[in-house]
C-alpha positions in Angstrom: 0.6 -108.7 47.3 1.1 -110.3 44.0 4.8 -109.0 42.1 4.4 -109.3 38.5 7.4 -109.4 35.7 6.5 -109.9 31.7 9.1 -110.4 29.0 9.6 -111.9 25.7 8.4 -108.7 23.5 10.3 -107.3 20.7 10.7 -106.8 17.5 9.0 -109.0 14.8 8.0 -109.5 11.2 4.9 -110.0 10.0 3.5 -113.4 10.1 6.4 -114.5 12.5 5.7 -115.6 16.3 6.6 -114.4 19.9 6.4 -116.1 23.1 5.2 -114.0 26.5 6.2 -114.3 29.8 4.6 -114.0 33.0 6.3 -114.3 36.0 4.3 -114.3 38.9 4.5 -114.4 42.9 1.7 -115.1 45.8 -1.1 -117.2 46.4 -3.1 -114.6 44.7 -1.2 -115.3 41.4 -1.3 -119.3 42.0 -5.1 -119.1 42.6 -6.7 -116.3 40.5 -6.9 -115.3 36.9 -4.3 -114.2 35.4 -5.0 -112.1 31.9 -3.3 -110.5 29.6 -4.2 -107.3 27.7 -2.5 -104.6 25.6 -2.8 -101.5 24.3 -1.4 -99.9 21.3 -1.0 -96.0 21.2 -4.1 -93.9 20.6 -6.5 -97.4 21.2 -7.9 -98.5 24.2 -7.0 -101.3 26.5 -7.6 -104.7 24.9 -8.2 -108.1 26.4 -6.1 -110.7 25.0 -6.7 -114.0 27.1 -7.0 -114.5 30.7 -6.6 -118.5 32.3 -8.0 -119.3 36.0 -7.5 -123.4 36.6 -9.0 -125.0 33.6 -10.8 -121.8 32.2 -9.5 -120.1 29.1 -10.8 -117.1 27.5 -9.7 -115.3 24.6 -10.6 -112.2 22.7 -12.2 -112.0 19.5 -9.5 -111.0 17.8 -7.3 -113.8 18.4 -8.9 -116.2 15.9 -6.5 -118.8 16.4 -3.3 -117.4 16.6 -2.6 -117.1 20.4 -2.5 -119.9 22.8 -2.4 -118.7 27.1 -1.1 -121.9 28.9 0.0 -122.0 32.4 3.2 -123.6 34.5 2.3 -123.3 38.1 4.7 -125.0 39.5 7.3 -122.1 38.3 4.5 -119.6 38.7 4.5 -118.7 34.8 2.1 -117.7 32.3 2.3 -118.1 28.9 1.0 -116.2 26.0 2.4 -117.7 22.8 1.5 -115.7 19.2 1.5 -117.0 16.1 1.2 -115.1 12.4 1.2 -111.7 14.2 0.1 -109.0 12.2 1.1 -105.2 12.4 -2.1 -104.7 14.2 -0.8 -106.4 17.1 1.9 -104.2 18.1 1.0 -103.2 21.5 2.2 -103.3 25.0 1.2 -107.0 26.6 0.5 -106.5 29.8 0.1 -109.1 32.2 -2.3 -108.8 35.2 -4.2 -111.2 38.3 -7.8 -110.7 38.9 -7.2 -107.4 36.7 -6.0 -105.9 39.7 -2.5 -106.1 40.1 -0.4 -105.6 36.7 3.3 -106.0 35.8 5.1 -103.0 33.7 3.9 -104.6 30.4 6.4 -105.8 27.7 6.4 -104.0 24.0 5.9 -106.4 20.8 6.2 -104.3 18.0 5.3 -105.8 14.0 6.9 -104.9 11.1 5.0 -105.3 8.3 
C-alpha cells in the first residue's frame, strides 16, 4: 500500500509562487511514477507533471512555470510553481502510478 500526504497549497497572488509537497511511503512510491494533477471546480481532472527515475513529463499548460523534482531519500516530491495565474487555482493532487492518491492540497490565485 502506498500512504500519500500533499501540502504547501494556499492562498496566492497572481504572478507569485508556491511550493508542493508530496510525501510518500512504500516501495511502490520509491519505484513508480508519481504525478500530480488538479482539478478546479466545474473542469475536469488535469495532468500537471508526473516524474519516474529520470523521466519528466509535464502538461501543456505548464510552459515553463512548474518544475516536479524528486528527494528519494525522504520520499518527497516536489512540484514547485512559478508566476501562477488565476487559472491555476485547483486542488493539486498528488498520486503513484495514478492509482493511489493523497487528499489533494487547495492553491487558490487571486488575481
Amino acid at each position: 500500500q502506498v500512504q500519500l500526504v500533499e501540502s504547501g497549497g494556499g492562498l496566492v497572488q497572481a504572478g507569485g509562487s508556491l511550493t508542493l509537497s508530496c510525501a510518500g511511503s512504500g516501495r511502490t512510491f520509491s519505484r513508480g511514477s508519481v504525478g500530480w494533477y488538479r482539478q478546479a471546480p466545474g473542469k475536469e481532472r488535469e495532468f500537471v507533471a508526473s516524474i519516474k527515475w529520470t523521466t519528466i513529463y509535464y502538461g501543456d499548460f505548464v510552459k515553463g512555470r512548474f518544475t516536479i523534482s524528486r528527494d528519494s531519500a525522504k520520499n518527497m516530491v516536489y512540484l514547485q510553481m512559478n508566476s501562477l495565474k488565476p487559472e491555476d487555482t485547483a486542488i493539486y493532487y498528488c498520486n503513484v502510478d495514478q492509482q493511489f492518491w493523497g487528499r489533494g492540497t487547495q492553491v487558490t490565485v487571486s488575481s
